[in-house]
MOPAC internal coordinates of N, CA, C and O (Angstrom, degrees):
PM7 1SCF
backbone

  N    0.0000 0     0.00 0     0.00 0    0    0    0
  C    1.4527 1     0.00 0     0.00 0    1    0    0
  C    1.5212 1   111.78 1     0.00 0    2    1    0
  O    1.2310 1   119.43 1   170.39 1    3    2    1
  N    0.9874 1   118.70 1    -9.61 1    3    2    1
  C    1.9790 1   125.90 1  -165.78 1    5    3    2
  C    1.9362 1    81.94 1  -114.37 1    6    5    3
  O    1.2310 1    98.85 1   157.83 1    7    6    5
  N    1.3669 1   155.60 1   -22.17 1    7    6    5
  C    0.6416 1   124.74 1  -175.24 1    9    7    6
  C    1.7644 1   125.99 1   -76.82 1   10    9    7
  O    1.2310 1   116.48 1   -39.82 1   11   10    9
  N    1.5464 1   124.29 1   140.18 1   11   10    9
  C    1.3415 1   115.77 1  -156.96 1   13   11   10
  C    1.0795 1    98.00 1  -120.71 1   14   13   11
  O    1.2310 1   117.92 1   -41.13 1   15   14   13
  N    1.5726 1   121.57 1   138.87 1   15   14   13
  C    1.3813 1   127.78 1   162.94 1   17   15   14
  C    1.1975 1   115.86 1  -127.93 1   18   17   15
  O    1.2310 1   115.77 1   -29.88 1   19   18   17
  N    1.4717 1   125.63 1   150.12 1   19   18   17
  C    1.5013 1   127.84 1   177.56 1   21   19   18
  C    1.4964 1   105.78 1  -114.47 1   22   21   19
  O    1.2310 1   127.52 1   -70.80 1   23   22   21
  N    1.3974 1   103.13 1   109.20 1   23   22   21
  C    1.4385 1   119.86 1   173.34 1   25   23   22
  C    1.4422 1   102.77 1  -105.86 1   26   25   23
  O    1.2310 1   133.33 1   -36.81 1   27   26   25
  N    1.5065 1    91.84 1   143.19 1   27   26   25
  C    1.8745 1   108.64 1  -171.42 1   29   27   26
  C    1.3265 1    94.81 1  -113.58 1   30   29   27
  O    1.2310 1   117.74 1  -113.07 1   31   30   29
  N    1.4122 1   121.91 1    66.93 1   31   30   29
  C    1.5745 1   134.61 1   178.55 1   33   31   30
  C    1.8699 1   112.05 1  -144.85 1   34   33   31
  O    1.2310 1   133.22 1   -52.85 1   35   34   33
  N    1.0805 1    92.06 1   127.15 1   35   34   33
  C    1.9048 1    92.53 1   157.75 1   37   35   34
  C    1.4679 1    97.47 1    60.12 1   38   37   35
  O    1.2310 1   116.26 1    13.80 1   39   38   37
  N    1.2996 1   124.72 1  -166.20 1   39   38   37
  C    1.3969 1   138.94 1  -169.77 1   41   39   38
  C    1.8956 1   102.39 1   -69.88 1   42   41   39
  O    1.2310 1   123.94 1   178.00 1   43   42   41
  N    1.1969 1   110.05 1    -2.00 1   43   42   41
  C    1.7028 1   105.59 1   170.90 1   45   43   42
  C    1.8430 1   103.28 1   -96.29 1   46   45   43
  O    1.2310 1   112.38 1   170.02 1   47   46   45
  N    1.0337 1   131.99 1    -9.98 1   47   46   45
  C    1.3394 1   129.39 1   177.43 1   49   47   46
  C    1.9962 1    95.33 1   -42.30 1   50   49   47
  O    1.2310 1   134.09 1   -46.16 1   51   50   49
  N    1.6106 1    90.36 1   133.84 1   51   50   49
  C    1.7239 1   109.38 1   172.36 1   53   51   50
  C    1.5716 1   103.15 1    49.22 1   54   53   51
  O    1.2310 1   119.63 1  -153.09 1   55   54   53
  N    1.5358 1   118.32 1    26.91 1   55   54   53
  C    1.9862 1    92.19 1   157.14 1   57   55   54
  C    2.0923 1    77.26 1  -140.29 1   58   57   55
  O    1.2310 1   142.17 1   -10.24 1   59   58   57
  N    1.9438 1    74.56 1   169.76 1   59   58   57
  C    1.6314 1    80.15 1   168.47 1   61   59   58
  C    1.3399 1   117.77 1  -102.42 1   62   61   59
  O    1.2310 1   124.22 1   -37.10 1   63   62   61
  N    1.2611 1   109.51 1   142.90 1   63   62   61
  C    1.5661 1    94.02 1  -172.07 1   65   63   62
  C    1.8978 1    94.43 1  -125.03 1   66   65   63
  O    1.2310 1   134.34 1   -23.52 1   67   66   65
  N    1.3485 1    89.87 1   156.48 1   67   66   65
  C    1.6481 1    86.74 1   171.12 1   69   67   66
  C    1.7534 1   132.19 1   -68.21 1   70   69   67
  O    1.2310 1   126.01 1   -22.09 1   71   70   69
  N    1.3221 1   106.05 1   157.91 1   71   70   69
  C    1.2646 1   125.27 1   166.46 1   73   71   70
  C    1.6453 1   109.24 1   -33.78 1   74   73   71
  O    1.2310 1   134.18 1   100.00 1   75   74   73
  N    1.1408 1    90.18 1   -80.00 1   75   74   73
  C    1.7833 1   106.09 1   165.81 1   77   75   74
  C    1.3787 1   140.40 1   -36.72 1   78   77   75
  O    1.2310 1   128.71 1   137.94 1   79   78   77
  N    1.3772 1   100.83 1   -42.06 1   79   78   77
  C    1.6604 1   112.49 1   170.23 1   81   79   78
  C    1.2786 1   110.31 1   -85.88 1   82   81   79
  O    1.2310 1   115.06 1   153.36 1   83   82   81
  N    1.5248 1   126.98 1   -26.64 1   83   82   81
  C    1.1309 1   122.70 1  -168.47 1   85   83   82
  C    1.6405 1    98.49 1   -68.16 1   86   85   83
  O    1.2310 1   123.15 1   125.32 1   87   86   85
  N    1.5456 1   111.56 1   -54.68 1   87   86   85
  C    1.5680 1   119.46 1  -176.04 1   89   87   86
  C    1.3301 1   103.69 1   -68.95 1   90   89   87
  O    1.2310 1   109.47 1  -155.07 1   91   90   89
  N    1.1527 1   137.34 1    24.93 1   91   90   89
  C    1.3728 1   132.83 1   146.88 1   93   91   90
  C    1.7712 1   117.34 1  -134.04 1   94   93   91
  O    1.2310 1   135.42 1  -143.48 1   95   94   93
  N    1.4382 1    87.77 1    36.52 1   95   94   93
  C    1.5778 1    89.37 1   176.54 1   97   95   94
  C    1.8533 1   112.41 1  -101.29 1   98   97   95
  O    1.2310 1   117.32 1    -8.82 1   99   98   97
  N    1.4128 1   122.71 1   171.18 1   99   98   97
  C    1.2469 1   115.45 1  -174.48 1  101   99   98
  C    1.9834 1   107.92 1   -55.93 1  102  101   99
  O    1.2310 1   128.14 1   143.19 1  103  102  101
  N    1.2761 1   101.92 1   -36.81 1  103  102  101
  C    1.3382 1    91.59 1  -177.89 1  105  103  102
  C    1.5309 1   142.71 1   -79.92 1  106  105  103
  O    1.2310 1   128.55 1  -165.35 1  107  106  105
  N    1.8051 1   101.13 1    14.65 1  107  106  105
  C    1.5354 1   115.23 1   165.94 1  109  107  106
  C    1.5790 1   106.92 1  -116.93 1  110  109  107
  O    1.2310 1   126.35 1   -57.13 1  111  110  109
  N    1.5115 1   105.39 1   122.87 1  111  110  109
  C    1.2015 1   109.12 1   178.41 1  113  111  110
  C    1.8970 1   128.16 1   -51.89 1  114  113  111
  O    1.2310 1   119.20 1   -51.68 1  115  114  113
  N    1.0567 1   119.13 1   128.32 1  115  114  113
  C    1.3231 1   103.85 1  -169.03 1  117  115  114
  C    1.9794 1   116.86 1   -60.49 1  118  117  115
  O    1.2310 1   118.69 1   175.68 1  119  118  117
  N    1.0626 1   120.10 1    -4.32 1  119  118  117
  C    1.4686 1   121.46 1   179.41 1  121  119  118
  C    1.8155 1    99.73 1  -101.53 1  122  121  119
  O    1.2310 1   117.97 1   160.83 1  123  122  121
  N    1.2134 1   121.47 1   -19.17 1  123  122  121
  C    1.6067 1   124.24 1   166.01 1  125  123  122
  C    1.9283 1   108.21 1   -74.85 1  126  125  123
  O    1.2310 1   132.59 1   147.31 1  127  126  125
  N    1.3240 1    93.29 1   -32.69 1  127  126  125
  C    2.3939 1   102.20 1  -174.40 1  129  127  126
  C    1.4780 1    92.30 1   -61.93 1  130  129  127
  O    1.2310 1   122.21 1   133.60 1  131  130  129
  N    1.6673 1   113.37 1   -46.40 1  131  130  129
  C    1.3898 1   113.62 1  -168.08 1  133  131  130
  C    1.8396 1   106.29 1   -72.66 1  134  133  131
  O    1.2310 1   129.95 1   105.16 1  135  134  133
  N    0.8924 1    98.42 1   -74.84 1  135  134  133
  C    1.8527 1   106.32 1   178.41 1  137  135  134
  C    1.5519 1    95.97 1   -27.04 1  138  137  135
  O    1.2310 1   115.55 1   124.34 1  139  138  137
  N    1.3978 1   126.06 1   -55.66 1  139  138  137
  C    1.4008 1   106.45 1  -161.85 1  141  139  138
  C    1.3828 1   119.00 1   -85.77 1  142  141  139
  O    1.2310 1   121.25 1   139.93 1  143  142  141
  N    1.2906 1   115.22 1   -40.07 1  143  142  141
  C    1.8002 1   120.48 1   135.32 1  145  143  142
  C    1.4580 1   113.46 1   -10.04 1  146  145  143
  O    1.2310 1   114.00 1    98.09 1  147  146  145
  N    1.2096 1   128.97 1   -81.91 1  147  146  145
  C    1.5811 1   134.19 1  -167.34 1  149  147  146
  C    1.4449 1   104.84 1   -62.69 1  150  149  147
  O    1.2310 1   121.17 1   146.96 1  151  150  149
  N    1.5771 1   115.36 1   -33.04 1  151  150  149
  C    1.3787 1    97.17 1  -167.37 1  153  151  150
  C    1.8011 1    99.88 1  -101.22 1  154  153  151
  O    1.2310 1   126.53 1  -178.80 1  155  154  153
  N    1.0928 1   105.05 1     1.20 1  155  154  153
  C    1.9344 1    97.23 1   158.36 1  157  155  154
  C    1.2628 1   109.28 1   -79.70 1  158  157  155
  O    1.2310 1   118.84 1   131.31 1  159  158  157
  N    1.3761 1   119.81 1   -48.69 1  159  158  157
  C    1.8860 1   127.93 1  -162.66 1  161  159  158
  C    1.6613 1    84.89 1   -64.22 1  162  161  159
  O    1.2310 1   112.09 1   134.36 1  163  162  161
  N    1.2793 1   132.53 1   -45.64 1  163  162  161
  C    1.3927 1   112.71 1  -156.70 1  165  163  162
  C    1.5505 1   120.65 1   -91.02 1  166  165  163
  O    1.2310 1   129.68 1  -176.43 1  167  166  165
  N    1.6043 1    98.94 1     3.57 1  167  166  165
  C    1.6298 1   102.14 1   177.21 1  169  167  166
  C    1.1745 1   119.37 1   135.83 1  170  169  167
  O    1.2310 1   124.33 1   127.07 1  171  170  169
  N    1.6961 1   109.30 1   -52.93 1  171  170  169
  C    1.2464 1   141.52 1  -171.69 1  173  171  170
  C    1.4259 1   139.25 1   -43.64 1  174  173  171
  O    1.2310 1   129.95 1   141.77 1  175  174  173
  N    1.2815 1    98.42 1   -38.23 1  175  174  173
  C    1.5782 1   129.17 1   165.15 1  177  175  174
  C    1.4307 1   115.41 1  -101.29 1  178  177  175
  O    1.2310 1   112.43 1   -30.91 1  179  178  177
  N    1.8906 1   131.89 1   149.09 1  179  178  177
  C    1.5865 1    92.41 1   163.19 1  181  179  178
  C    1.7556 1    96.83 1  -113.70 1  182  181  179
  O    1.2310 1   109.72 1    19.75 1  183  182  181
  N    0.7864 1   136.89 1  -160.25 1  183  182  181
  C    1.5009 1   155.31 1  -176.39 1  185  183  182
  C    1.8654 1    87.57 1   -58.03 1  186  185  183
  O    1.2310 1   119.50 1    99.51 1  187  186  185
  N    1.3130 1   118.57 1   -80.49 1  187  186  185
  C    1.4856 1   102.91 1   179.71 1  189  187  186
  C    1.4091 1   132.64 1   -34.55 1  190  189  187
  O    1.2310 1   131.28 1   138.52 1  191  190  189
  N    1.2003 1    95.84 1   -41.48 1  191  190  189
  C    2.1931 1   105.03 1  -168.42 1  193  191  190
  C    1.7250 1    98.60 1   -80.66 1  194  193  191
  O    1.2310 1   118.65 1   174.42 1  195  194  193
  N    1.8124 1   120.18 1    -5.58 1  195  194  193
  C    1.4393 1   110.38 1  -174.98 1  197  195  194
  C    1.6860 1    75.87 1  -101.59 1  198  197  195
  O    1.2310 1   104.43 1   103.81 1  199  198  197
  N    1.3859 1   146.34 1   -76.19 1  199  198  197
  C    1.3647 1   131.37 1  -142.11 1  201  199  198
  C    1.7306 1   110.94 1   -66.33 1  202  201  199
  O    1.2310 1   122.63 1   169.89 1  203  202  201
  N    1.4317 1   112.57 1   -10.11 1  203  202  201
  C    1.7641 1   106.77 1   159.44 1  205  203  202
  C    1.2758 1   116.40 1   -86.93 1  206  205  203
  O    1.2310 1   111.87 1   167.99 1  207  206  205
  N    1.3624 1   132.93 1   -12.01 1  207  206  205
  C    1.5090 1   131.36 1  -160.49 1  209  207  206
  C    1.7690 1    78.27 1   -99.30 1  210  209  207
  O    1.2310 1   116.15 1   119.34 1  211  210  209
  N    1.3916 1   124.92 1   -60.66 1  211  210  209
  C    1.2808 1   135.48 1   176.27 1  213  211  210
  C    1.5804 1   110.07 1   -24.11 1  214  213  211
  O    1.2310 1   123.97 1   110.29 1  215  214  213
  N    1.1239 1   109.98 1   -69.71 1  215  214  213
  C    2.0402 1   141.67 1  -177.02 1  217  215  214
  C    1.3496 1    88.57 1   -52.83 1  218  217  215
  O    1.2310 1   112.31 1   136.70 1  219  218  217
  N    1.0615 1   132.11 1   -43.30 1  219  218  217
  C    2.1194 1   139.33 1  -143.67 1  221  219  218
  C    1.5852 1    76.67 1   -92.13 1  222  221  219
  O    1.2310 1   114.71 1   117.29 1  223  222  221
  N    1.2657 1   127.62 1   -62.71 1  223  222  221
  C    1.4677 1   118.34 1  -151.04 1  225  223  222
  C    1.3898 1   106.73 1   -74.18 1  226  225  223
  O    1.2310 1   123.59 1   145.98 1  227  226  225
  N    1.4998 1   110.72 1   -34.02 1  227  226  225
  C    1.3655 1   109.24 1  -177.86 1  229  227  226
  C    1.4579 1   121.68 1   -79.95 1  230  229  227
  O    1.2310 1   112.25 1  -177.44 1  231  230  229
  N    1.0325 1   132.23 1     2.56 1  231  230  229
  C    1.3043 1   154.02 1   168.08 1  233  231  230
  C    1.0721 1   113.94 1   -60.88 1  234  233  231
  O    1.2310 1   127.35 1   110.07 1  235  234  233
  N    1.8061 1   103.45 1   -69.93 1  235  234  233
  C    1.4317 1   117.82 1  -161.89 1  237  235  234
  C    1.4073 1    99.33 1   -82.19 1  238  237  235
  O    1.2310 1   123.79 1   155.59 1  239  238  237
  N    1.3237 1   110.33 1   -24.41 1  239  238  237
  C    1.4477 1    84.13 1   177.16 1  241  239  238
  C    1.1502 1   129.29 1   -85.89 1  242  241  239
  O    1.2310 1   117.01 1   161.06 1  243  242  241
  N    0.9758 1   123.30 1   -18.94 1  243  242  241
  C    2.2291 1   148.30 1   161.83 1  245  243  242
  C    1.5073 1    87.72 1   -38.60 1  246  245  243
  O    1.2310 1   122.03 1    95.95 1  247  246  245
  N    0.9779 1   113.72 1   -84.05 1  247  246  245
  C    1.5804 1   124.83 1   175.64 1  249  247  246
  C    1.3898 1   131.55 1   -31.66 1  250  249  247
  O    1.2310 1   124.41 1   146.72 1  251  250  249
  N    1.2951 1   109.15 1   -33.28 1  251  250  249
  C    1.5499 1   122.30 1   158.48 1  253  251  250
  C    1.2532 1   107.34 1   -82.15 1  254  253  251
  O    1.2310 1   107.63 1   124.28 1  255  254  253
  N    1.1057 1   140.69 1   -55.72 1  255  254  253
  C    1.3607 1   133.74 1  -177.87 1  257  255  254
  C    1.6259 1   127.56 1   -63.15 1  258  257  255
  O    1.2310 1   136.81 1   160.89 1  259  258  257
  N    1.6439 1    85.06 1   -19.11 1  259  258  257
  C    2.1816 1   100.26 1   173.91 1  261  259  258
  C    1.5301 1    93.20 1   -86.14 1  262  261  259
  O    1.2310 1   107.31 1   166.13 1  263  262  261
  N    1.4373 1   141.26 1   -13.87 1  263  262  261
  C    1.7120 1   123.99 1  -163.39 1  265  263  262
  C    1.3555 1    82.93 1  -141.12 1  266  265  263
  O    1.2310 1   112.51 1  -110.93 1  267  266  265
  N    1.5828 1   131.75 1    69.07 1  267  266  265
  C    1.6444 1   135.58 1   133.98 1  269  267  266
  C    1.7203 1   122.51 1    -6.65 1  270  269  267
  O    1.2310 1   117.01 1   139.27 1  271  270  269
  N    0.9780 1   123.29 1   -40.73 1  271  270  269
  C    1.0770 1   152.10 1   177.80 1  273  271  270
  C    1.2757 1   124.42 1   -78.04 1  274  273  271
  O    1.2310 1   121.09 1   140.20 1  275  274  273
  N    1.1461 1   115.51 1   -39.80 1  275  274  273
  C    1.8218 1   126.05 1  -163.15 1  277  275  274
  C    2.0724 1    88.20 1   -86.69 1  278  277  275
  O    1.2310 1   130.08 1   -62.83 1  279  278  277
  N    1.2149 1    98.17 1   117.17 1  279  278  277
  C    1.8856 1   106.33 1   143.91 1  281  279  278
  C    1.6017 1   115.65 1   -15.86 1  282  281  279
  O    1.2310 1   145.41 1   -33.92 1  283  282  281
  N    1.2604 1    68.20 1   146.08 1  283  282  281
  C    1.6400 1    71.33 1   157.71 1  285  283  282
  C    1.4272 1   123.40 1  -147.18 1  286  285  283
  O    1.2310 1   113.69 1   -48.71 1  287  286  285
  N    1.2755 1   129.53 1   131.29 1  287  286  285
  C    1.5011 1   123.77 1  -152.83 1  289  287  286
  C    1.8344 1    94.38 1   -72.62 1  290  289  287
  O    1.2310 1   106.42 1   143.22 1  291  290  289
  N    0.9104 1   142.84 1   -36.78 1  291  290  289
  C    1.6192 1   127.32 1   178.60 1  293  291  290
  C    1.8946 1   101.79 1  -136.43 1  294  293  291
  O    1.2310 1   128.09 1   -65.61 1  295  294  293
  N    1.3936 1   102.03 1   114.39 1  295  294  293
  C    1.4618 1   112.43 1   163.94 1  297  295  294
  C    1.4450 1   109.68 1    -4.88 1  298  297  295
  O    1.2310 1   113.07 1    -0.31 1  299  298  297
  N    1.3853 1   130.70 1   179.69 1  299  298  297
  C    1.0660 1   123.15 1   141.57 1  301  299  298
  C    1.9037 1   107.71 1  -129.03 1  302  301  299
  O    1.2310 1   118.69 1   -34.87 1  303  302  301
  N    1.4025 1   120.10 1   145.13 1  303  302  301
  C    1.4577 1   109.36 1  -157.35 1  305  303  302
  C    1.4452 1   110.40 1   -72.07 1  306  305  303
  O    1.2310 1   111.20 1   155.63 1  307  306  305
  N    1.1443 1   134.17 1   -24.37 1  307  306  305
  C    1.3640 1   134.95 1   170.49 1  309  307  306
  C    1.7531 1   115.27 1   -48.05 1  310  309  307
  O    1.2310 1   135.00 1   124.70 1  311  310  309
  N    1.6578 1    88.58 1   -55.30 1  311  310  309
  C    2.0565 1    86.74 1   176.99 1  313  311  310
  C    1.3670 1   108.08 1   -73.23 1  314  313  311
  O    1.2310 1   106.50 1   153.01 1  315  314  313
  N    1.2029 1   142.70 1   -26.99 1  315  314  313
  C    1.7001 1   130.07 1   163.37 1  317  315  314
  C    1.6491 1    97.16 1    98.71 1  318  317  315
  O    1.2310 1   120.31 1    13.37 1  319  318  317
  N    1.0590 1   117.02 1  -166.63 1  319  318  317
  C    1.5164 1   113.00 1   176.76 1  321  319  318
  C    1.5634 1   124.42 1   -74.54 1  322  321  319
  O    1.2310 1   122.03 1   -35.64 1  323  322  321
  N    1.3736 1   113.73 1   144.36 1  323  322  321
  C    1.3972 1   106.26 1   177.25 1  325  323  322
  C    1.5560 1   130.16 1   -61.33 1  326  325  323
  O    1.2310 1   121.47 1   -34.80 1  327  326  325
  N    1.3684 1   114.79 1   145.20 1  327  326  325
  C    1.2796 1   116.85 1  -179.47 1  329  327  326
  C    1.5861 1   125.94 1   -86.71 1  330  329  327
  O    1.2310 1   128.74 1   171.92 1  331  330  329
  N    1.5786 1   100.77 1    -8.08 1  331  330  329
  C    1.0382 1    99.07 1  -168.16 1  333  331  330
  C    1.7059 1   139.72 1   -72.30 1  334  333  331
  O    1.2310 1   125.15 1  -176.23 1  335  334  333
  N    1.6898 1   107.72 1     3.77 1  335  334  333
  C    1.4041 1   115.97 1   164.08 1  337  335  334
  C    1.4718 1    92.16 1   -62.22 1  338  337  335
  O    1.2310 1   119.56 1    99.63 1  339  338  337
  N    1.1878 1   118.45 1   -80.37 1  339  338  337
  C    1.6081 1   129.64 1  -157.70 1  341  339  338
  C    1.6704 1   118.13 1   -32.31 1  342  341  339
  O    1.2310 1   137.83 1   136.86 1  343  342  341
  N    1.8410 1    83.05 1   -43.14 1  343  342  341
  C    1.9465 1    87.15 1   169.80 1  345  343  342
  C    1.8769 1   131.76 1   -62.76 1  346  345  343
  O    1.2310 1   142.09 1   150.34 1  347  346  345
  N    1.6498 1    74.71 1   -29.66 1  347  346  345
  C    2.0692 1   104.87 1   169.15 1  349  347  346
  C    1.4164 1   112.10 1   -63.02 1  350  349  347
  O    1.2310 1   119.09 1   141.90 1  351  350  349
  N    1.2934 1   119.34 1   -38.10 1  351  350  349
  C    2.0616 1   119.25 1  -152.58 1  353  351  350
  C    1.9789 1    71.63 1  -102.56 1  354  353  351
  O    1.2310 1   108.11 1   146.64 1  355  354  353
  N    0.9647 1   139.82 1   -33.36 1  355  354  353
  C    1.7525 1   119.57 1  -148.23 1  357  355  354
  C    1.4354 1    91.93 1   -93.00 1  358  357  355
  O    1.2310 1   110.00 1   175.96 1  359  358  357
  N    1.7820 1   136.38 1    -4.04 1  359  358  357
  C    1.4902 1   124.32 1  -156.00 1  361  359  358
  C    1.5425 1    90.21 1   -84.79 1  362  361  359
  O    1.2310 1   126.46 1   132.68 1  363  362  361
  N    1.6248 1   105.18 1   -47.32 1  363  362  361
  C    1.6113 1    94.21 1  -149.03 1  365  363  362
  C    2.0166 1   102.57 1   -95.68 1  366  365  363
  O    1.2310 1   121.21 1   165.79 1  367  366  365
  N    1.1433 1   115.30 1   -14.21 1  367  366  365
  C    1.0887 1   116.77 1   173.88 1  369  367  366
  C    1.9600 1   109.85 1   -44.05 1  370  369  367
  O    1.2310 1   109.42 1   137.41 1  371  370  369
  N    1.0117 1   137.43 1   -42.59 1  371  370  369
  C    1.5284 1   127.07 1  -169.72 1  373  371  370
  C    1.9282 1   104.14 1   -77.14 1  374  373  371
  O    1.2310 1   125.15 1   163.69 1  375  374  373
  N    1.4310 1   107.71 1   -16.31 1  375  374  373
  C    1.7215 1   113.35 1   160.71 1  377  375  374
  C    1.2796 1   112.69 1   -75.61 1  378  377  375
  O    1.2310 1   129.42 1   136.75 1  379  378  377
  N    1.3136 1    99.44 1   -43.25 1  379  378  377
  C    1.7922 1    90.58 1  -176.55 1  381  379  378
  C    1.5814 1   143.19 1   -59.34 1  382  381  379
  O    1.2310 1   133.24 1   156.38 1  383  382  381
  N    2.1042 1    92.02 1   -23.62 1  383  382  381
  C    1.0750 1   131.18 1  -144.75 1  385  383  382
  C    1.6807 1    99.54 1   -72.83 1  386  385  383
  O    1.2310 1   119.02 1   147.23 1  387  386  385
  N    1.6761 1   119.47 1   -32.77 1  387  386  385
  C    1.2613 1   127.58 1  -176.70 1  389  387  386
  C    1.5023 1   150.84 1   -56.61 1  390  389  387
  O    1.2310 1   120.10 1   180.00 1  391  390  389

């Protein structure tokens, strides 16, 4: 919980924020907090290999969330499938309609 990192992502750009808060921020999935949790407590990870995997996730995801727009090479399972055909077929239908 005292460990500090300065990530230049999302609303943490230029402060340090903790280890701890970061892995309980919206942008780590809560079944990734646990996985990486278990595999520090059990040995597996050490304190370094969790605050880059930590930094890595929070990055990319800052970055996805700053470019709405931009693809994304693999879903992520929380957002479910994209909507964006449906948003495509409903624009031009009220032109067509006349």
């Amino acid at each position: 919980k005292t460990t500090m990192l300065n990530i230049e992502a999302g609303e943490f750009r230029g402060h340090k924020v903790s280890l701890w808060d970061l892995l309980h921020s919206r942008y780590i999935p809560k079944e990734n907090r646990k996985e990486l949790l278990e595999l520090y407590e059990a040995g597996e990870l050490t304190l370094e290999q969790v605050k880059t995997v930590v930094s890595t996730i929070v990055t990319k995801a800052a970055a996805e969330r700053a470019e709405p727009g931009a693809e994304r090479a693999e879903p992520s399972p929380e957002s479910g499938p994209r909507a964006e055909p449906v948003a495509t077929e409903a624009e031009p239908t009220p032109e067509h309609e006349d």
